[in-house]
FILOSE-195230 format. One line per field, with one value per residue: y, z, x of N, C-alpha, C in turn; residue in one letter. Coordinates in steps of 0.1 Angstrom, whole numbers, always signed. Each point is the difference from the previous one (the first is absolute). Layout:
ny c(Y / ...)
nz c(Z / ...)
nx c(X / ...)
cay c(Y / ...)
caz c(Z / ...)
cax c(X / ...)
cy c(Y / ...)
cz c(Z / ...)
cx c(X / ...)
resn c(A / ...)
//
This chain:
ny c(-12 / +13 / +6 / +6 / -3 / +15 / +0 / -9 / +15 / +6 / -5 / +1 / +15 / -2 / -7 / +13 / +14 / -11 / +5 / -5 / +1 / +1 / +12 / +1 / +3 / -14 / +3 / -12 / +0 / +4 / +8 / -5 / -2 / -10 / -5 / +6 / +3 / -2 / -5 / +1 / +6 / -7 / +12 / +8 / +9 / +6 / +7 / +0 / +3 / +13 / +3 / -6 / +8 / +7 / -4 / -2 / +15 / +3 / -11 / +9 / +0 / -7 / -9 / +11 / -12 / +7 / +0 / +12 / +3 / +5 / +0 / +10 / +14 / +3 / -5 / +13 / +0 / +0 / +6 / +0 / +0 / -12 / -4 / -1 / +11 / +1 / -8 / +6 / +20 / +0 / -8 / +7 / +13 / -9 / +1 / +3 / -14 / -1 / -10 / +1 / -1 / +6 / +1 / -3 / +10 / +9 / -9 / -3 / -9 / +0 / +11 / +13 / -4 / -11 / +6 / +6 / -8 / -8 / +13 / +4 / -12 / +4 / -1 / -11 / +1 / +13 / +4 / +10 / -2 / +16 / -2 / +1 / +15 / -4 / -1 / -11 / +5 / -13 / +5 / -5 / -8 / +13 / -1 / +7 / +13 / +2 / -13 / +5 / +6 / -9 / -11 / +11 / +7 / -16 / -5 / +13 / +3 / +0 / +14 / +6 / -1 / +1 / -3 / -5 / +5 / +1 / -7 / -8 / -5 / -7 / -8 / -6 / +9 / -1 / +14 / +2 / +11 / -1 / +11 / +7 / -1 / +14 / +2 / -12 / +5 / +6 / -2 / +6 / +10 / +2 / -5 / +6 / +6 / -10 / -1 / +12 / -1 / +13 / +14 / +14 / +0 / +6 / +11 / +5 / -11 / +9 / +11 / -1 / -5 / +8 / +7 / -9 / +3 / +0 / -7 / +7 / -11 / +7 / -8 / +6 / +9 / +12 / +7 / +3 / +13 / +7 / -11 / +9 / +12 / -3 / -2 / +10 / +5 / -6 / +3 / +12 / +4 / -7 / +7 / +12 / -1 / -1 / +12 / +0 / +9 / +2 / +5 / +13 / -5 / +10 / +0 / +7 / -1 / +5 / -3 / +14 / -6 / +13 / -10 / +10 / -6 / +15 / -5 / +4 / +3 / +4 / +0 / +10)
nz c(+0 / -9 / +13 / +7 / +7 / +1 / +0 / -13 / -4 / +4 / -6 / -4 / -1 / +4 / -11 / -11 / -1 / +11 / -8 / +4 / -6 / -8 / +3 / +19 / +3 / -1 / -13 / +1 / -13 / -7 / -12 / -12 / -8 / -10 / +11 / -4 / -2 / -17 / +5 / -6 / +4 / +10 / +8 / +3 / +12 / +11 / -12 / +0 / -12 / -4 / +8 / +5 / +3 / -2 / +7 / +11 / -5 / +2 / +10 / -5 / +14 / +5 / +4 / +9 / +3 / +13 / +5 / +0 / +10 / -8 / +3 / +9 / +0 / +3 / -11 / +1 / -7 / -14 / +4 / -9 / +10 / +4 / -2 / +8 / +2 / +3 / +11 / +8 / -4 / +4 / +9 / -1 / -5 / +7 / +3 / +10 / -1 / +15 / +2 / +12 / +7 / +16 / +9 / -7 / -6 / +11 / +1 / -8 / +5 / -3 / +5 / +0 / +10 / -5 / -10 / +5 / +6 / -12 / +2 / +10 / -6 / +3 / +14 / -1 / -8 / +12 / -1 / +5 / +13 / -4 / -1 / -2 / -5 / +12 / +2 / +16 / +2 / -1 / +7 / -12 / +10 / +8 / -7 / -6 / +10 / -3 / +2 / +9 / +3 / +1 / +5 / -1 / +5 / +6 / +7 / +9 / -5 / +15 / -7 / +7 / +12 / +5 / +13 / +6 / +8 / +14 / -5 / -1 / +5 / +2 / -8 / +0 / +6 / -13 / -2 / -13 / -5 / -14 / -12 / +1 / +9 / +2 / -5 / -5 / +8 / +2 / -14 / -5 / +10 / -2 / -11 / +11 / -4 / -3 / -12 / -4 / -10 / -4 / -2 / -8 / +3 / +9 / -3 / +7 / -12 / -5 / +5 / +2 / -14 / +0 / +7 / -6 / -5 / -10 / -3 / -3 / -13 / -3 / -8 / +5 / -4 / -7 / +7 / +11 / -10 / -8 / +14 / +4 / -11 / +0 / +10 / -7 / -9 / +11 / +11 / -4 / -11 / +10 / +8 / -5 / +2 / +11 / +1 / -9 / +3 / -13 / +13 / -4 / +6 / +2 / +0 / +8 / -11 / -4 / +14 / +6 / +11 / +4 / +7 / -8 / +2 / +4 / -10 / +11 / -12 / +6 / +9 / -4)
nx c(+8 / -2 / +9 / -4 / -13 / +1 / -10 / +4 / +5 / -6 / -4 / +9 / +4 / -13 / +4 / +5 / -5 / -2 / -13 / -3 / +14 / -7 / +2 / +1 / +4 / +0 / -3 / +2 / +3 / -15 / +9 / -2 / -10 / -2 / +0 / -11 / +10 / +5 / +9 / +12 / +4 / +6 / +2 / +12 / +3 / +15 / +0 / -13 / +8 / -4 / +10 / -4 / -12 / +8 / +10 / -13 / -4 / +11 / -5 / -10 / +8 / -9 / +9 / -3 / +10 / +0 / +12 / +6 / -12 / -10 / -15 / +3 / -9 / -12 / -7 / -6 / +8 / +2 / +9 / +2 / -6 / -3 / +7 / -9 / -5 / +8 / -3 / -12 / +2 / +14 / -8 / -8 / +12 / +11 / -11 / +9 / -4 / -5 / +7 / -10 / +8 / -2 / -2 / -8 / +8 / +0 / -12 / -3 / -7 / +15 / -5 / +1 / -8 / -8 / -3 / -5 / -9 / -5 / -2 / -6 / -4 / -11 / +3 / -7 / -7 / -2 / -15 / +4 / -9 / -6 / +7 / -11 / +4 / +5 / +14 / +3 / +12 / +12 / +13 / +8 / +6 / -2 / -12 / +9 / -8 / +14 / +0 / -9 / +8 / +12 / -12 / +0 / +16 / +6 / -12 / -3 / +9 / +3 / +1 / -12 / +2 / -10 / +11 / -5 / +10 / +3 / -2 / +10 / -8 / +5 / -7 / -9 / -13 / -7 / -8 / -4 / -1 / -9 / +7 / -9 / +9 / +7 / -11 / +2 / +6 / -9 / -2 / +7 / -2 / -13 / +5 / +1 / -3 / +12 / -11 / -6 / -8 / +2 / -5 / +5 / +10 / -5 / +5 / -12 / -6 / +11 / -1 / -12 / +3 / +6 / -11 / -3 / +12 / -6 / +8 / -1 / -6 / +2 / -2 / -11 / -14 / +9 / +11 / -9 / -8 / +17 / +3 / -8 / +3 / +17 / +0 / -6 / +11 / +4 / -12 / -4 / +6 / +3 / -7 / +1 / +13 / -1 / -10 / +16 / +0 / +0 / +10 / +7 / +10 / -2 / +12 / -6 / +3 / -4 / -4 / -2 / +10 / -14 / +6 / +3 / +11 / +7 / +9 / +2 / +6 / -5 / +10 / +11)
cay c(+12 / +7 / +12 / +1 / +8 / +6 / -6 / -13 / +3 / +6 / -16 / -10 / +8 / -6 / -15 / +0 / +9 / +4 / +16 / -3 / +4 / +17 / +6 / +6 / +13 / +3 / +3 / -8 / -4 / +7 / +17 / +7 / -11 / -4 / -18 / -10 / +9 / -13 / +5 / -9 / +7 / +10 / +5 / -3 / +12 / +6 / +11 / +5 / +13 / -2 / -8 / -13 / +1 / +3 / -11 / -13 / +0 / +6 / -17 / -8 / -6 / +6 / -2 / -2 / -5 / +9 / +1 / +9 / +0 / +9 / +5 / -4 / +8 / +2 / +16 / +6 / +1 / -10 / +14 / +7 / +16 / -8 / -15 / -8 / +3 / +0 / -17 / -8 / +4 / -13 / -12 / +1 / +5 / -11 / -11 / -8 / +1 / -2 / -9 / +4 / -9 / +9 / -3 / -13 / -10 / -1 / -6 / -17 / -7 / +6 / +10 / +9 / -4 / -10 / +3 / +10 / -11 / -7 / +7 / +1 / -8 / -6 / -13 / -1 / +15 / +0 / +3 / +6 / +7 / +2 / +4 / -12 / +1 / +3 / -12 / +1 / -13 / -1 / +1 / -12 / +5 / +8 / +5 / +21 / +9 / +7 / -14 / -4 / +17 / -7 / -9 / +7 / +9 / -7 / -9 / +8 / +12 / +21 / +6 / +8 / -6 / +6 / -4 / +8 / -15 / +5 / -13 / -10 / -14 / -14 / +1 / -16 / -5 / +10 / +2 / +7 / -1 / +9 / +14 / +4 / -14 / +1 / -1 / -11 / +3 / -8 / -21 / -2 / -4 / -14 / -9 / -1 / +5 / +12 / +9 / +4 / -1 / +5 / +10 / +10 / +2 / +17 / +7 / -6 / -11 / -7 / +7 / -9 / -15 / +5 / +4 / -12 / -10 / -4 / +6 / -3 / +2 / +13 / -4 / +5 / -10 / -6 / -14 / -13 / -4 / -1 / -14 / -5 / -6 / -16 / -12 / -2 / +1 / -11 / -9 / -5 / -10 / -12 / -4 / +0 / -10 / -11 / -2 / -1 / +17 / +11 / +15 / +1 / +9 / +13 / +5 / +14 / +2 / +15 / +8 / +1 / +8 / +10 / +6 / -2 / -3 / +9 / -1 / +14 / -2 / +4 / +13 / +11)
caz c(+0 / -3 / +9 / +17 / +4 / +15 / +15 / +1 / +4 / +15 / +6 / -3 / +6 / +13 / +8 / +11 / +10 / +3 / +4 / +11 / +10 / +0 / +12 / -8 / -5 / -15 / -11 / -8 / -9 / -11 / +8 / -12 / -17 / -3 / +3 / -20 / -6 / +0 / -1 / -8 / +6 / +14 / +4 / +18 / +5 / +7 / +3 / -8 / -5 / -14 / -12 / -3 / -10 / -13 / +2 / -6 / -13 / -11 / -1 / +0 / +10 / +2 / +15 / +5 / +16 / +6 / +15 / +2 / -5 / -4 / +2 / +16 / +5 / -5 / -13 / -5 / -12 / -8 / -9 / -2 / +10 / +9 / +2 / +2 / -13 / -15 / -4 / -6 / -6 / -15 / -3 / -4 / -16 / -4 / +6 / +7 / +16 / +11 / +10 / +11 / +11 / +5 / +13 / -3 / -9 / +13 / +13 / -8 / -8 / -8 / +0 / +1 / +13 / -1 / -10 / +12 / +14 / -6 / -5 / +12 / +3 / +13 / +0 / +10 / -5 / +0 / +1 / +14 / +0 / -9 / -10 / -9 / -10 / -2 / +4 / +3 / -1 / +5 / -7 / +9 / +5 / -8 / -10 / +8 / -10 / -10 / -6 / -8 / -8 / -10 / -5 / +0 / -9 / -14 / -4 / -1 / -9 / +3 / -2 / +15 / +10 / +19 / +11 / +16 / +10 / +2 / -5 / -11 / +11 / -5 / +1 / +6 / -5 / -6 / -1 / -11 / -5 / -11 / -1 / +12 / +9 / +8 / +9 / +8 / +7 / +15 / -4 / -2 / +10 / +1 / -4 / +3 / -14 / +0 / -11 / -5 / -18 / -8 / -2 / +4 / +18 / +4 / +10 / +12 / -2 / +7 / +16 / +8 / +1 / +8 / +14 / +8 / -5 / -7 / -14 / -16 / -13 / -11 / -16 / -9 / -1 / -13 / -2 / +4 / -4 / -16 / -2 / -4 / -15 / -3 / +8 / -5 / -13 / -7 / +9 / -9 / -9 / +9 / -3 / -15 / -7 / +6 / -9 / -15 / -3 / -3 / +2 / -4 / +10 / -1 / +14 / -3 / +9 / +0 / +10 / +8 / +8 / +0 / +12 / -3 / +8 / -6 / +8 / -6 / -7 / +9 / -5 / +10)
cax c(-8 / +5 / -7 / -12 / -13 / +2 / -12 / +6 / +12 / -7 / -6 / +14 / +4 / -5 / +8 / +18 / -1 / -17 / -3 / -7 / +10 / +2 / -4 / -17 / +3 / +7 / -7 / +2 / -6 / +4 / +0 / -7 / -3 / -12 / +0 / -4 / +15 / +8 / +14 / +3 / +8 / +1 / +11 / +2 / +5 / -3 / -9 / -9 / +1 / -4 / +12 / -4 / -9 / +5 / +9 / -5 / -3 / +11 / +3 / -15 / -10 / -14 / -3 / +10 / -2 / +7 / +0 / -9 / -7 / -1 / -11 / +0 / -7 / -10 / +6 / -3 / +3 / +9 / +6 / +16 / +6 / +8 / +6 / -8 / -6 / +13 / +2 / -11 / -6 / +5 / +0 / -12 / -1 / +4 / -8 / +3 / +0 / +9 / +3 / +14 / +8 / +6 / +1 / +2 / +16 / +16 / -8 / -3 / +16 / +6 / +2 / +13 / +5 / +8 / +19 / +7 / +1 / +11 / +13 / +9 / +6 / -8 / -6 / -14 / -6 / -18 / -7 / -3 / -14 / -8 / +13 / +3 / +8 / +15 / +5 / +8 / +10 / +10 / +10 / +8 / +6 / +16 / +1 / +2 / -6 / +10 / +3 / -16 / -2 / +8 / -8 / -11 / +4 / +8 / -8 / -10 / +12 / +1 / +11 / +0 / -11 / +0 / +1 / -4 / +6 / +13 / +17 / -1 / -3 / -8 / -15 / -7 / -14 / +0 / -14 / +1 / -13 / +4 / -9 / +0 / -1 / +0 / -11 / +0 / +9 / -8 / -5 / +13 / +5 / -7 / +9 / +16 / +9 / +15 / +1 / -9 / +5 / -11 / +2 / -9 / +1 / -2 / +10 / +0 / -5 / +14 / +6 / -7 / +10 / +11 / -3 / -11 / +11 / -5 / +13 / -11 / +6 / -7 / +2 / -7 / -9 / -1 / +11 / -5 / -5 / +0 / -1 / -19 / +0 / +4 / -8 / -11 / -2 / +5 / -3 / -11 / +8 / +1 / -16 / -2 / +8 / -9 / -15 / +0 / -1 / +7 / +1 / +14 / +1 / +13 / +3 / +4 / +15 / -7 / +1 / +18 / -3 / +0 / +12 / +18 / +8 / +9 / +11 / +4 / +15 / +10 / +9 / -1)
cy c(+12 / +12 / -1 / +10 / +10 / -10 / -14 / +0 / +3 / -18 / -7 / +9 / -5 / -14 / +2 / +5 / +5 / +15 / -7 / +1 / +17 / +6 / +11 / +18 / +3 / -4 / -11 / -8 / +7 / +14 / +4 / -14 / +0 / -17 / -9 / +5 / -15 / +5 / -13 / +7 / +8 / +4 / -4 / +7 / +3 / +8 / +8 / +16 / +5 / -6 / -16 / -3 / +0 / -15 / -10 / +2 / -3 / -17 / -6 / -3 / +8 / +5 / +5 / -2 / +5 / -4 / +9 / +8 / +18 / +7 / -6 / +4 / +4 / +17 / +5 / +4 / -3 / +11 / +0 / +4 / -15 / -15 / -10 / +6 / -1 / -15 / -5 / +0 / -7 / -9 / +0 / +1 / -11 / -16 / -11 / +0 / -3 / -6 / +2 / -16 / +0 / -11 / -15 / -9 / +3 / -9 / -12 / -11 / -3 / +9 / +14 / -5 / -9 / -3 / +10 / -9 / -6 / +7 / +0 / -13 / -9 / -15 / +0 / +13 / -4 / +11 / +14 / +3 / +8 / +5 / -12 / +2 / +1 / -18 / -2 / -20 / +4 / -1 / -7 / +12 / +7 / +10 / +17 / +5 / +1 / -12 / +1 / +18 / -1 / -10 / +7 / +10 / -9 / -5 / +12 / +11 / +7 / +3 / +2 / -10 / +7 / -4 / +6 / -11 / +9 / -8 / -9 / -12 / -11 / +1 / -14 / +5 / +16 / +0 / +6 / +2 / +13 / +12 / +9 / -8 / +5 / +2 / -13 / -1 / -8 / -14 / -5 / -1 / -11 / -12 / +1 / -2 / +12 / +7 / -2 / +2 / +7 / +12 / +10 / +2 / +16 / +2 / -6 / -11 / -8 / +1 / -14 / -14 / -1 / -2 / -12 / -12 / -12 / +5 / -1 / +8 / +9 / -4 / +10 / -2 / -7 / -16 / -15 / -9 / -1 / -15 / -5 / -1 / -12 / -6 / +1 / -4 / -22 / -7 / +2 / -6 / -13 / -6 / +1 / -14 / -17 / -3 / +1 / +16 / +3 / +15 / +3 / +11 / +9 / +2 / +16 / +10 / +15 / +8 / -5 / +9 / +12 / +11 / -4 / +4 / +11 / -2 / +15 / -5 / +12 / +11 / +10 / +8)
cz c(+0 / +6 / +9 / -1 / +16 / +8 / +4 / +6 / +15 / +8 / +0 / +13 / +15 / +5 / +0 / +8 / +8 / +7 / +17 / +10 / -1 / +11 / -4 / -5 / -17 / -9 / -11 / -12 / -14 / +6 / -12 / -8 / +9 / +2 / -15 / -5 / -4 / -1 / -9 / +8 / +14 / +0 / +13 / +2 / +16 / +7 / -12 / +3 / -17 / -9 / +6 / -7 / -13 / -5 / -10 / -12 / -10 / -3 / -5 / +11 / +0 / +19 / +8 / +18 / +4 / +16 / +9 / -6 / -6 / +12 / +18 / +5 / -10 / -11 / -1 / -13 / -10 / -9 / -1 / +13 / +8 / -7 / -2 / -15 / -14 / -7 / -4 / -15 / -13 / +3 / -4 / -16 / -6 / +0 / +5 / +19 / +6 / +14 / +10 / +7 / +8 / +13 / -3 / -6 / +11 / +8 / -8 / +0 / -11 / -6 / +5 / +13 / +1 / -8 / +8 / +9 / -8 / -8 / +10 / +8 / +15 / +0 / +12 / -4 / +2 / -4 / +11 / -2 / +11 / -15 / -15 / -14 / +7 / +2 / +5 / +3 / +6 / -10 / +7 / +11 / -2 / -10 / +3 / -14 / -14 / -9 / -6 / -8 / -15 / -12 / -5 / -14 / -17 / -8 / -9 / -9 / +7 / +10 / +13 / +9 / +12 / +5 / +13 / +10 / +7 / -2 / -13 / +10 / -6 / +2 / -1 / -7 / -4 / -6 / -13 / -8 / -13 / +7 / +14 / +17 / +17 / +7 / +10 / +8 / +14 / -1 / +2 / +17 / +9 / +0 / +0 / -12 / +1 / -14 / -7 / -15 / -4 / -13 / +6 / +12 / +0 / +15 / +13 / +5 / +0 / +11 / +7 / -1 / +5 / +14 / +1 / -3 / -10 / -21 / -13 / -10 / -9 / -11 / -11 / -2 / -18 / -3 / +8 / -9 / -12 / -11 / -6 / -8 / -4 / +6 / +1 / -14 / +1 / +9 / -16 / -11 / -1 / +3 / -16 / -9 / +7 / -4 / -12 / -3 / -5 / -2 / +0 / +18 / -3 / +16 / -6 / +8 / +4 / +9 / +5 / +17 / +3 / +7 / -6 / +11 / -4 / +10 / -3 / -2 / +16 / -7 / +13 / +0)
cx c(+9 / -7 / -6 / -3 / +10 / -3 / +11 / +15 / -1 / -1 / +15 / +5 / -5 / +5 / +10 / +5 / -16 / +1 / -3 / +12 / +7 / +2 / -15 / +1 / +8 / -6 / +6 / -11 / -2 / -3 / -4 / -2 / -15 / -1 / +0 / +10 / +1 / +17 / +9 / +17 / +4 / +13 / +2 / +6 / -6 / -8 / -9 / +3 / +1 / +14 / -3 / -10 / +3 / +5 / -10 / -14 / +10 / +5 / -10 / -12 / -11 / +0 / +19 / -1 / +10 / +2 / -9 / -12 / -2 / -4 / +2 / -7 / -11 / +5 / -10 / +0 / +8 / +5 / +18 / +8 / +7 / +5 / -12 / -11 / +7 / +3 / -11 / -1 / +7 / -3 / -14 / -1 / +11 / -9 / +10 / -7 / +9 / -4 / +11 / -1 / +9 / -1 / -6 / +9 / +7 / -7 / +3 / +10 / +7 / -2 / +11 / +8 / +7 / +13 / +8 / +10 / +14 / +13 / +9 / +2 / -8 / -5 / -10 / -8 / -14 / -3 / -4 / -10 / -1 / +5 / -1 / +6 / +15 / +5 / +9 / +5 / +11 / +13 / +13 / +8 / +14 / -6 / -5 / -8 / +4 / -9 / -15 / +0 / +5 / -3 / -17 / +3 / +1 / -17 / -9 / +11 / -11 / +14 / +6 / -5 / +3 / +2 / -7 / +5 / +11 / +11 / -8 / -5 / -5 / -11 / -9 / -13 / -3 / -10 / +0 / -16 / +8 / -6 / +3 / -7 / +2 / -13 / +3 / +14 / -3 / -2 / +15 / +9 / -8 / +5 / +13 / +13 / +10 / +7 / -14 / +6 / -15 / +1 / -7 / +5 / -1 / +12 / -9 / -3 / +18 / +1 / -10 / +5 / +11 / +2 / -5 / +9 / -1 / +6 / -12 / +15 / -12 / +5 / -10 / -9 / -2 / +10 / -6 / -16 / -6 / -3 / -13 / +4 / -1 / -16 / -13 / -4 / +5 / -10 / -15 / +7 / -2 / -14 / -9 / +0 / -5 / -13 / -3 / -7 / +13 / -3 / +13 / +2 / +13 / +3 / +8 / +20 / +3 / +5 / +14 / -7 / +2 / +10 / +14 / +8 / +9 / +16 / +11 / +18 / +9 / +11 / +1 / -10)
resn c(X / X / X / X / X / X / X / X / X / X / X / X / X / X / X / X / X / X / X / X / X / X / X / X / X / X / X / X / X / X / X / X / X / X / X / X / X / X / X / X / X / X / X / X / X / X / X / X / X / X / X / X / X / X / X / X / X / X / X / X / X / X / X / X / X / X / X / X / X / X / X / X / X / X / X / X / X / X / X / X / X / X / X / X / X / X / X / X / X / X / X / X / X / X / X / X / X / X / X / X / X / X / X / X / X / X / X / X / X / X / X / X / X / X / X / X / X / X / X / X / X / X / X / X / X / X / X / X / X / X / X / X / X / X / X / X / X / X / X / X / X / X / X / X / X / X / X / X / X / X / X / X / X / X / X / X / X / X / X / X / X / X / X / X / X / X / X / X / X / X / X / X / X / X / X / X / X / X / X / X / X / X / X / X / X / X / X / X / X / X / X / X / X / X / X / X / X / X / X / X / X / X / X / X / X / X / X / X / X / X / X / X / X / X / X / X / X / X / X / X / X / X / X / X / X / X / X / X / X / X / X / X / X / X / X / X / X / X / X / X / X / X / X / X / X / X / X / X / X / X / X / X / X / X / X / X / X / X / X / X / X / X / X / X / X / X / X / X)
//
């Protein structure tokens, strides 16, 4: 069979990544099409913005699936003047839709967390509740911040990474969730955990891991979760390809993260 129905895509999308693990405040699913949409072509990308938009007219797709979602807060209106109006409005005059999967691809299994878990190398990996998008495990013994900042930098090519820790210490059980994570800081000392792995860390959101003695790695939120791509574009692929659907998936290489790193050449 040649193509899918939205609605069908939406339905595959639910056994790999069940919306039903979303979180509740997040807006996962379609953010623009029409469910009867037939597509012969999807994209994949980060982030739903009009140069991705662009990205997956300019490939043919009808459908573009996106980590993050467009639409988070209720709009008022669909105009030129913001980001959020500016995406729809190409993806409307491109007739491409769009598919988010957001807190349900960092909660799921094999999902961002879990490739997370397994970059850094954990073992015994659960589940924390009420924390069900982060994950935590164990690391052999001996093994020091530098060593999982290092295994992070080579698996994930980011350039930079944060340290927060007053030394280099070995480290044992370790809590990690993508994106932005320090909200769960409290789950995290909960579980008695001697390095925290996230992004997005904020000036006092360090000073407090700090004071509460607890080392988090700041990788980024883009560098920890540029990976959807790939691993969306290959977890449908893969199912497609199982129910005999031929759909062509593009994974979008597109985006670069918005925070360049400026090294200053020095001098007198």
């Amino acid at each position: 069979m040649k193509g899918i129905a939205l609605s069908e895509v939406v339905r595959i999308a639910d056994q790999l990544f069940p919306f039903s693990q979303a979180e509740p405040w997040d807006n996962c699913g379609i953010q623009i099409g029409d469910p009867s949409d037939h597509v012969e072509a999807i994209a994949f990308s980060l982030d739903a913005i009009p140069e991705t938009v662009a990205f997956a007219a300019d490939n043919s797709c009808g459908l573009l699936v996106s980590h993050h979602p467009v639409i988070f807060e209720p709009i008022r209106s669909i105009t030129p003047d913001s980001l959020v109006g500016r995406t729809l409005l190409h993806a409307a005059r491109r007739g491409v839709g769009i598919l988010s999967l957001h807190t349900n691809l960092d909660s799921a299994r094999g999902g961002l967390n879990d490739h997370l878990a397994e970059i850094i190398g954990l073992e015994d990996i659960v589940t924390p509740t009420p924390a069900l998008c982060a994950r935590f495990g164990r690391l052999p013994t001996g093994t020091r911040i530098s060593r999982v900042a290092e295994k992070l930098s080579t698996a994930l090519n980011i350039s930079g990474i944060r340290v927060i820790a007053r030394e280099d210490l070995p480290v044992k059980k370790v809590f990690c969730v993508t994106g932005s994570g320090m909200g769960y800081l409290k789950e995290a000392l909960a579980y008695n955990a001697d390095l925290m792995v996230t992004g997005d860390v904020r000036y006092h959101d360090a000073r407090e891991a700090l004071e509460m003695g607890i080392p988090v790695i700041d990788a980024g939120h883009y560098g920890l979760e540029k990976i959807a791509v790939k691993l969306l574009s290959s977890a449908f692929l893969e199912q497609f390809t199982k129910l005999g659907i031929h759909v062509t998936c593009v994974p979008c290489r597109l985006e670069k993260d918005p925070f360049q790193i400026y090294i200053p050449s020095g001098g007198s």
